[in-house]
VMD Tcl script that draws the C-alpha trace (Angstrom):
set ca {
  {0.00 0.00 0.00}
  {2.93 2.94 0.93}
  {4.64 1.50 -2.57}
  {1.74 2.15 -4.20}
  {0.50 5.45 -2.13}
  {4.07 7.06 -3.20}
  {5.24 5.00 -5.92}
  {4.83 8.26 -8.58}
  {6.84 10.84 -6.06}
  {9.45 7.99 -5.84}
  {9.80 7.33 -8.97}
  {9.60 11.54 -10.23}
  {12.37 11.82 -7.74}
  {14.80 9.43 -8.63}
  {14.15 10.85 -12.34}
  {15.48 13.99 -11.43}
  {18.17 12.58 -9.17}
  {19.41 10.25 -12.56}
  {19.24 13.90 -14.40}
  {21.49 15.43 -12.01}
  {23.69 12.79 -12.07}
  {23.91 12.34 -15.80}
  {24.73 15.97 -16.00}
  {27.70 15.61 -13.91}
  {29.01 12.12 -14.81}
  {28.20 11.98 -18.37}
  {28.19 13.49 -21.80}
  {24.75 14.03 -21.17}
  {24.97 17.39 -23.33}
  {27.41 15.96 -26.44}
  {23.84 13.37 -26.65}
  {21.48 15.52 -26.34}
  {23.44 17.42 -29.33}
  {23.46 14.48 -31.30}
  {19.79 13.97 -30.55}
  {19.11 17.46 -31.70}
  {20.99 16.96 -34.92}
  {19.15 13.79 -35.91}
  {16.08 15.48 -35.26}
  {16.84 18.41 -37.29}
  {18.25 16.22 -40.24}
  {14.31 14.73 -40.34}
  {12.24 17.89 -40.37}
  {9.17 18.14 -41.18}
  {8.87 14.23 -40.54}
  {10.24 14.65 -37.25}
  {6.86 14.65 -35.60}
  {5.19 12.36 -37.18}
  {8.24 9.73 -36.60}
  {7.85 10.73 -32.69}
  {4.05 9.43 -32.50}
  {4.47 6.47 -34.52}
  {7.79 5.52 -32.13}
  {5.39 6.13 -29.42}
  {2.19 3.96 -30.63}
  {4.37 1.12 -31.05}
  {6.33 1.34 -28.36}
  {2.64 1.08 -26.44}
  {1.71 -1.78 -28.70}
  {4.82 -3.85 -27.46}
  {3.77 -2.55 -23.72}
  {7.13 -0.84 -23.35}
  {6.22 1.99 -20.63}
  {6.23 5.49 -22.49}
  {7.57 7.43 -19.85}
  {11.12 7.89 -21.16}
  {9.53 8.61 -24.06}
  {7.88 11.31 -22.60}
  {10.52 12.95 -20.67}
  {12.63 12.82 -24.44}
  {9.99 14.73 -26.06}
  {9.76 17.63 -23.49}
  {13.88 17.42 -23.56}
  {13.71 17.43 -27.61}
  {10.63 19.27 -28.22}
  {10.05 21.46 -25.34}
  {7.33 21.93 -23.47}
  {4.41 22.72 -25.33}
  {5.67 21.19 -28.33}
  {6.29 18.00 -27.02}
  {3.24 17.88 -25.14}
  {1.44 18.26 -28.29}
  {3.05 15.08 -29.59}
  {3.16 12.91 -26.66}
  {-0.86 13.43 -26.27}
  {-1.41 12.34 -29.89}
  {1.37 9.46 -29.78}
  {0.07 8.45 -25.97}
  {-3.98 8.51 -27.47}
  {-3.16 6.46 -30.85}
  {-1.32 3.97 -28.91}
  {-4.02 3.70 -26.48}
  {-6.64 3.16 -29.29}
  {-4.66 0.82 -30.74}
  {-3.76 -1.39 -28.27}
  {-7.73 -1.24 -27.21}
  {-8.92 -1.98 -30.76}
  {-6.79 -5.02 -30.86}
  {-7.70 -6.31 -27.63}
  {-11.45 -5.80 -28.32}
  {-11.68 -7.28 -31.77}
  {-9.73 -10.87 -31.06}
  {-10.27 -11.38 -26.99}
  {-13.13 -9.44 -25.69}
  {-15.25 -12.70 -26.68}
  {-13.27 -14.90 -25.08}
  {-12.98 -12.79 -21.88}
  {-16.87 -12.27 -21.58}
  {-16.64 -16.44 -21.39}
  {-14.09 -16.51 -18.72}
  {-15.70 -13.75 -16.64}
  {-19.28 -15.38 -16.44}
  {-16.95 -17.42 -13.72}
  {-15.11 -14.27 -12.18}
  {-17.19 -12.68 -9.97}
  {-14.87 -10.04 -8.85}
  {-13.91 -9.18 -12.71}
  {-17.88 -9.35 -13.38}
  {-18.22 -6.35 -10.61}
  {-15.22 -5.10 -12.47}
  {-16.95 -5.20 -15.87}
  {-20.18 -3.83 -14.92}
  {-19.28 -1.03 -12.86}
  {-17.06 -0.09 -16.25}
  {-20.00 -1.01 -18.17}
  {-22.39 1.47 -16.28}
  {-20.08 4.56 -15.60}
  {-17.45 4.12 -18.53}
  {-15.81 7.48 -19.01}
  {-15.64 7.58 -14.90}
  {-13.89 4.43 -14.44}
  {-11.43 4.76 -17.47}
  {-10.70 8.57 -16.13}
  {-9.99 7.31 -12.40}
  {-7.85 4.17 -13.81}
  {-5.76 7.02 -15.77}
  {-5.28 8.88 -13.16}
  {-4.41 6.04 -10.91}
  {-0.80 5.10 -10.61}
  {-1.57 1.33 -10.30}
  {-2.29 0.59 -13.65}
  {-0.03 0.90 -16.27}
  {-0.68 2.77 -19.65}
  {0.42 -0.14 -21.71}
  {-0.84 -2.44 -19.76}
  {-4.11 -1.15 -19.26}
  {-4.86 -0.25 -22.67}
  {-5.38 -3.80 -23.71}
  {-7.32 -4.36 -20.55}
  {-10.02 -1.60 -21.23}
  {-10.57 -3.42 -24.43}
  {-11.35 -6.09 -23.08}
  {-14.45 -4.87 -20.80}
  {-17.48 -3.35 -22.17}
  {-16.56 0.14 -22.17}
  {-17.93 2.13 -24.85}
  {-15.25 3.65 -27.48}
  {-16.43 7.06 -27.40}
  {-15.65 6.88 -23.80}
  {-12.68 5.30 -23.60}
  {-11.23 7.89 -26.24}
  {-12.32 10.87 -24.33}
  {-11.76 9.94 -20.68}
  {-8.08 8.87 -22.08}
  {-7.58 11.99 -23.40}
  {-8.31 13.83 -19.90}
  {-6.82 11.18 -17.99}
  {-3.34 11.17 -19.05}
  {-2.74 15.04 -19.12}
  {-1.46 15.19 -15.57}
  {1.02 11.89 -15.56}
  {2.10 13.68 -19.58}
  {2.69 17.13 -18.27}
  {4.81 15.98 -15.93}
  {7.10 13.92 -17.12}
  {7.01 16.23 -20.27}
  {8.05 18.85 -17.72}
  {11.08 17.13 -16.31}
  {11.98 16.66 -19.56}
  {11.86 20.29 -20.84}
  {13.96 21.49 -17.36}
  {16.61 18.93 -18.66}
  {16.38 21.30 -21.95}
  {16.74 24.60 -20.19}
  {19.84 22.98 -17.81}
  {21.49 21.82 -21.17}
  {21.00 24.74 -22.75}
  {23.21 26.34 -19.54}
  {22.65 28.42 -17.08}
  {23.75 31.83 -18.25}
  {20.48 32.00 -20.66}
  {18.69 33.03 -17.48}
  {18.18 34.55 -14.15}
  {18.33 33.03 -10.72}
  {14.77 33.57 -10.15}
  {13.97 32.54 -13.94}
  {15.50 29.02 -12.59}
  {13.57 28.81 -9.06}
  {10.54 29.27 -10.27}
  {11.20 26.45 -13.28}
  {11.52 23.87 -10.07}
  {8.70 25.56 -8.09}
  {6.67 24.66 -10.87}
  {8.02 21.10 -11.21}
  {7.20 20.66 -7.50}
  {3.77 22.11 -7.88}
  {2.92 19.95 -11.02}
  {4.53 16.70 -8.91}
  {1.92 18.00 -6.05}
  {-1.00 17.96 -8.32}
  {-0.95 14.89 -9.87}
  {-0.07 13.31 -6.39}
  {-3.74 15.03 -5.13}
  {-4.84 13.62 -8.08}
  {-3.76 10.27 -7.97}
  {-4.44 10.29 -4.58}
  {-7.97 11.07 -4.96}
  {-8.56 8.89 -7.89}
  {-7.56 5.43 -5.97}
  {-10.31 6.25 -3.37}
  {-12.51 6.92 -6.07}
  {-11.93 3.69 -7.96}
  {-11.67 1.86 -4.23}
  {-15.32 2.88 -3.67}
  {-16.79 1.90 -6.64}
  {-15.08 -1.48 -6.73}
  {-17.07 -2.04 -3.26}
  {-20.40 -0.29 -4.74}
  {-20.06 -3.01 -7.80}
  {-18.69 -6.16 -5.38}
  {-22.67 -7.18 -4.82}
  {-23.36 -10.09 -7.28}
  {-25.67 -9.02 -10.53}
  {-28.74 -11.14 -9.25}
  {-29.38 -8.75 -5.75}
  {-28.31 -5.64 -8.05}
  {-31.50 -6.56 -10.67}
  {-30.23 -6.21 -13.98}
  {-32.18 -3.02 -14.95}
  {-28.87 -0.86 -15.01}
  {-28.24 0.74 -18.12}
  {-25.01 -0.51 -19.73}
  {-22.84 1.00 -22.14}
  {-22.50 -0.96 -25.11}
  {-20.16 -0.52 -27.75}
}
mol new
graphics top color blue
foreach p $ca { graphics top sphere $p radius 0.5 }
foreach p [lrange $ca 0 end-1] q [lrange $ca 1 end] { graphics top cylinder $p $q radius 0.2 }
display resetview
């Protein structure tokens, strides 16, 4: 429970810690350089070789997060933002369409004998763009991961897509933010002021702060509504709506 409670501060910090580290021990700037160039030498394809790096890199359920943290570092902030969102959302669609087309069959078979997945399945079924937005926000399921998993429950697509699209703002702008504060370090320091610099980490802490709330609020959220849904389908009556796809 503490793992998973501070599991996304953990892991932010030692982020920033590996930053700091690479900056003193390593060429960390001669690569970043060399990054620059090879984007530069693709131009205008640049982009659109970003987002298809990152929908199959969610496809193959490699974790985007360094991924992420490259684009703010490559892109900058808004930029790369901009193209982790679209990358991020196409993966996710993906990864859902394939899992809905050749398992979700299957999976309705095996969960007529899972009553806790059942719960699972109806509560999504019910409140669809709620439960995909609090297990986005959540830090206990993984994007990859959970991409393929949506598909498989009866969610409907229009609100997978949009609760996705809300849901993974505050995990993206953070790591996108890291990874554009790695830009502005590279870049050195003499580009600007002392208080230019403190408020670039104030803002890193108050964006780490935020989707900690978040998070934080999210797992109680999906906590109650696992109990809410835990109460077999029989004593629930089966005239809730569900979402179909």
């Amino acid at each position: 429970m503490l793992r998973t409670r501070h599991g996304k501060i953990v892991l932010a910090i030692l982020i920033i810690v590996a930053i700091g580290i690479g900056f003193t021990f390593l060429p960390v700037r001669e690569w970043f350089a060399m990054a620059e160039g090879r984007i530069e030498r693709l131009g205008a394809l640049a982009p659109f070789v970003f987002v298809i790096a990152y929908v199959v890199l969610a496809l193959v359920l490699i974790p985007g997060s360094a991924m992420t943290i490259g684009a703010g570092t490559i892109f900058g902030l808004w930029y790369g933002a901009a193209l982790v969102i679209i990358g991020s959302n196409l993966g996710a669609l993906a990864a859902f369409l394939l899992a809905r087309t050749f398992m979700r069959q299957k999976v309705a078979e095996w969960a007529a004998g899972n009553p806790k997945f059942s719960a699972l399945d109806r509560a999504i079924g019910r409140e669809g763009f709620k439960m995909v937005l609090l297990a986005r926000l959540s830090p206990v399921f993984p994007y990859t991961m959970l991409n393929y998993l949506l598909g498989l429950t009866t969610v409907r697509l229009v609100s997978y897509i949009s609760a996705n699209v809300i849901g993974m703002l505050p995990g993206t702008f953070l790591y996108i933010y890291i990874g554009a504060a790695a830009r502005d370090a590279l870049a050195g320091g003499s580009h600007g002021s002392l208080y230019r610099q403190i408020l670039k980490y104030v803002g890193l802490l108050a964006t780490l702060i935020v989707v900690l709330l978040v998070t934080r609020v999210a797992r109680k959220a999906i906590a109650e509504v696992e109990q809410d849904n835990a109460t077999p389908a029989d004593e629930r009556g089966d005239g809730n709506a569900r979402e179909v796809r």
